[in-house]
C-alpha positions, -999 to +999 in steps of 0.1 A: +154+174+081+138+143+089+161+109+100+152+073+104+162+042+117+180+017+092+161-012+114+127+008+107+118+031+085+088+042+094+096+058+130+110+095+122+136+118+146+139+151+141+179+159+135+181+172+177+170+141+184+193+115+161+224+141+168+216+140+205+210+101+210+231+089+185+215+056+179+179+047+180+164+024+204+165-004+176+200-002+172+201+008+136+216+036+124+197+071+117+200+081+079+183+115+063+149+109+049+158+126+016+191+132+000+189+165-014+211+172-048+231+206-046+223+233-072+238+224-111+252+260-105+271+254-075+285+226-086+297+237-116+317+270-098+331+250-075+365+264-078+351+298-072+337+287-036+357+286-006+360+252+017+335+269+040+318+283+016+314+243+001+307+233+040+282+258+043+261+251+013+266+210+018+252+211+050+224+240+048+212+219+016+212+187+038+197+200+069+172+221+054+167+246+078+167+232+108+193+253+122+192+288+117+216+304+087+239+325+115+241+294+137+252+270+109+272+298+096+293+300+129+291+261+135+309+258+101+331+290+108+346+274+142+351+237+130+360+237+092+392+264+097+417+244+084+428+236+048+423+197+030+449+207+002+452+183-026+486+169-031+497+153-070+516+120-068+516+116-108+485+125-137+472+099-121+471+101-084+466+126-063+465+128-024+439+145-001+453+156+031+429+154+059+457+159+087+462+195+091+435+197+123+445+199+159+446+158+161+463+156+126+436+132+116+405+135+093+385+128+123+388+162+135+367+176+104+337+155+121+346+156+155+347+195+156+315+199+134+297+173+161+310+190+192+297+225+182+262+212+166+255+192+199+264+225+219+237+242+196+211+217+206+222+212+246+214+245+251+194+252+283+197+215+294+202+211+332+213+172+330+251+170+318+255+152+285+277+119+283+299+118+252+305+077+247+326+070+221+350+039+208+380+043+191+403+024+174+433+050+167+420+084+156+384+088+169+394+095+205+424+120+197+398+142+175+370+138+199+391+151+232+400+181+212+366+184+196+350+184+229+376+195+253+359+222+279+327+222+258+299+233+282+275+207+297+291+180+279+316+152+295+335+131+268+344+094+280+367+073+252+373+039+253+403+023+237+421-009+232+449-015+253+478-020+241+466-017+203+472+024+198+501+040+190+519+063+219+515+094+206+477+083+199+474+071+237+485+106+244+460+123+228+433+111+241+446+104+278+466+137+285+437+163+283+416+160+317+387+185+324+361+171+305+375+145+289+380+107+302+403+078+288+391+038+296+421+014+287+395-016+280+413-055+283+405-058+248+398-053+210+382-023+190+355-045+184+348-050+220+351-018+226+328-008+202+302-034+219+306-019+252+289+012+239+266+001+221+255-020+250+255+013+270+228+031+245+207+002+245+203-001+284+169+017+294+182+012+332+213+038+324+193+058+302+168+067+333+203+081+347+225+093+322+224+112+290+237+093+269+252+104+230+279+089+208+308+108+188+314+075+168+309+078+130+274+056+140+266+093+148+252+110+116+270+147+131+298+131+119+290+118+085+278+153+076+310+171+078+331+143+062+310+147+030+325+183+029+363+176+016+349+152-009+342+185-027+364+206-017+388+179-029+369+180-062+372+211-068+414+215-062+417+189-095+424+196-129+398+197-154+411+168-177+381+154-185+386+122-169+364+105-145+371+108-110+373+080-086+382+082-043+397+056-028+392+056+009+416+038+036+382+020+054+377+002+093+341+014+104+333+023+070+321+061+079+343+080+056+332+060+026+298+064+037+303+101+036+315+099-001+286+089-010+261+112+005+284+135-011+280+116-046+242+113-043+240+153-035+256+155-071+293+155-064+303+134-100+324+106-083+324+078-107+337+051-086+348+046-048+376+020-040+376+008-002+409-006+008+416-019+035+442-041+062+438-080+062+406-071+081+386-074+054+349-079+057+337-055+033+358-065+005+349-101+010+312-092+006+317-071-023+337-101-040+312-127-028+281-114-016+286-129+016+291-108+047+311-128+074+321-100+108+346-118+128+368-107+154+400-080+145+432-084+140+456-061+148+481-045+119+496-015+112+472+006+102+457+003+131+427+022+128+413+001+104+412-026+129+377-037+125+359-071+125+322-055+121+321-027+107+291-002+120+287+019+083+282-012+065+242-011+077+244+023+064+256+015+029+237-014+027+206+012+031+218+037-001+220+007-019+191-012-013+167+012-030+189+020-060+185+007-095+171-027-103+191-055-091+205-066-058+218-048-029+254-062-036+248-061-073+247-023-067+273-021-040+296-040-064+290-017-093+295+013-071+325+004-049+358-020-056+375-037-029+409-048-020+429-061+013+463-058+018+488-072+041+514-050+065+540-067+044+522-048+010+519-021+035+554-015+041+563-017+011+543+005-004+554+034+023+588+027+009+574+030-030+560+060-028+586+079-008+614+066-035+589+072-058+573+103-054+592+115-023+560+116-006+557+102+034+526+086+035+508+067+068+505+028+068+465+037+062+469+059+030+495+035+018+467+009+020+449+034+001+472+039-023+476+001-031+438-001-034+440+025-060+471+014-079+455-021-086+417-007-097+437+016-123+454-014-137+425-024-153+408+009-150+436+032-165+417+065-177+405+078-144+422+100-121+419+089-084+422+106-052+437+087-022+425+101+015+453+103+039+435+103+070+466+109+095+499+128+099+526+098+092+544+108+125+510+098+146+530+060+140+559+074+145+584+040+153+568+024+125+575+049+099+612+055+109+614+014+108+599+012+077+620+043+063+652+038+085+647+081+086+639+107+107+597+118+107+592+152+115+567+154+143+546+186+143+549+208+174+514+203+184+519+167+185+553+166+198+545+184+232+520+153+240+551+128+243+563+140+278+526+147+290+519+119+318+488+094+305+453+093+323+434+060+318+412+041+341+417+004+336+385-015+321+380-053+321+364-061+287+328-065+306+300-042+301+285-041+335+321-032+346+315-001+325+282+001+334+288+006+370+317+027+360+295+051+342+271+052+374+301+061+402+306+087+377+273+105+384+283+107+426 
């Protein structure tokens, strides 16, 4: 398996070396060479296949032998051992639960998946191996647990102060060991800068090994393209067409659908909704992509002004079919914003509704996917629910006016005491940070 550079084409890593850096020296965004489509076989008996059976033969298929089959086979046995059941709302929509990891967030699919692949390739390194990684909710709970007490390997998250939920903050501040929590004066998007600031620095990189566990990381696309089938599989065969429609901030999870959908997974349409931050769907309406800065709402970790995927989608598009980039990007993927007004709302709609407690992000998915079937009303649609409704614990119960059961493994973080080191929003702040660390 052969990667590139979304800035330049032409200059090749090997999947060690994209896995291991995380971003090239360009700042683009490594993508696989060649796409490979899954067997017509396979595909067709899904619902004979376990999820790690699917996981296995997604990811031996896209890494083409680069890792050995009893090392992939105990990479995938150690991270994907948890279910992604598929819950039915109506004939219409269904829910994919992507919660039921130790963070109760989808990110722990990836984040697990990432942590034991870049244990495969650090073997035998003497230089430790810095884990940088932004998060804007979810990321830095899945990556502490992904990564907690993995050899060689220190973890070091930076978050938003002030713009996670508790028992969020407690996830990824509570651990120790390994693993390091920076409260940064700022947004996600800053944040987010910070690192990228970091990888691109050849003065740290003479000091520090430097990777990222942010979806910019193509470890963690990989494994995220898994429960699109596995979902696939769980539905009924009506004979419908099938569309996902993904909560989106950074755009990684969508970006994962469709890998999925070009290795033959028959997805006809993806639906991206998202919070008033809504860059994406602006440029899908328009054509005109316009970052600007967050703003926070409640589904917090969709808080993002620039998302990093979108160089990444722009890049499957680009070389498909015959018109435009956005012409194909439109045809491909609907867009729609919502408010935390909507948001609330439609909490309350589908728990009178359906009786279902769905999170602030899957009820922006599930607005997204209500208003594409009004005018698309023969397909069946699949809404990801990216995080246990008790991870926003106060505003559920507000929004409810009932109790949220908090699972156990959650719950015990609450009286845990936080860990953060307080960061200005100023790289060379983390920079020198990052160097004290070394001593």
């Amino acid at each position: 398996m052969k990667l590139y550079s979304t800035k330049n084409k032409g200059k090749l890593a090997s999947l060690k070396e994209a896995v291991l850096k995380g971003l090239p020296e360009d700042n683009g965004l490594y993508m696989p060479v060649e796409i490979p489509r899954l067997p017509s076989g396979f595909l067709a008996n899904l619902k004979q296949h376990s999820f790690q059976d699917i996981a296995f033969t997604v990811s031996s298929t896209l890494l083409q032998g680069v890792i050995p089959e009893a090392g992939l086979q105990q990479i995938v046995s150690e991270s994907i051992n948890f279910p992604a059941p598929v819950v039915r709302l109506d004939d219409d929509k269904y829910v994919l639960e992507l919660f039921h990891g130790p963070s109760l967030a989808f990110k722990d699919f990836g984040a697990r998946f990432m942590a034991r692949l870049m244990s495969y390739f650090n073997q035998g390194e003497a230089q430790e191996l810095y884990i940088l990684v932004a998060t804007s909710g979810d990321t830095g709970g899945a990556v502490a647990s992904g990564f907690y007490q993995a050899p060689g390997i220190r973890v070091v998250i930076l978050y938003p102060s002030g713009k996670v939920s508790m028992l969020q903050e407690k996830q990824l501040t509570t651990l120790g060991h390994n693993v390091t929590a920076l409260e940064v004066d700022g947004t996600f998007d800053d944040c987010q800068d910070m690192v990228k600031q970091a990888f691109l620095d050849p003065e740290l990189a003479r000091y520090i090994r430097l990777s990222s566990a942010n979806s910019i990381n193509i470890a963690r696309l990989i494994p995220q393209a898994f429960y699109y089938f596995e979902a696939y599989k769980q539905l009924p065969d009506d004979g419908r067409e099938t569309v996902f429609c993904v909560p989106s901030g950074n755009f990684g999870n969508l970006t994962a659908g469709l890998l999925a959908q070009q290795m033959g997974l028959p997805v006809s349409h993806f639906i991206a909704g998202t919070n008033i931050n809504d860059v994406v769907p602006a440029y899908l309406s328009s054509g005109l992509y316009s970052p600007r800065p967050s703003i926070r709402t409640l589904s917090n970790a969709m808080d993002v002004g620039n998302p990093s995927n979108f160089a990444r989608m722009l890049d499957l598009f680009a070389g498909s079919g015959e018109g435009s980039t956005w012409n194909n990007m439109h045809e491909a993927i609907s867009g729609f914003a919502f408010t935390d007004t909507q948001t609330r709302a439609a909490v309350v709609e589908v728990y009178d509704k359906y009786g279902y407690v769905i999170d602030p992000h899957g009820a922006v998915g599930y607005l997204a996917l209500k208003t594409y079937q009004q005018s698309n009303s023969n397909t069946r649609g699949v809404i990801l629910e990216t995080a246990h409704p008790s991870k926003f614990l106060d505003d559920m119960e507000d929004i409810l006016g009932c109790a949220i059961e908090i699972p156990q493994r959650l719950a015990v973080l609450a009286e845990r005491e936080k860990e953060a080191v307080l960061m200005p929003n100023d790289y060379p702040a983390l920079k020198r940070w990052l160097l004290d660390s070394l001593h």
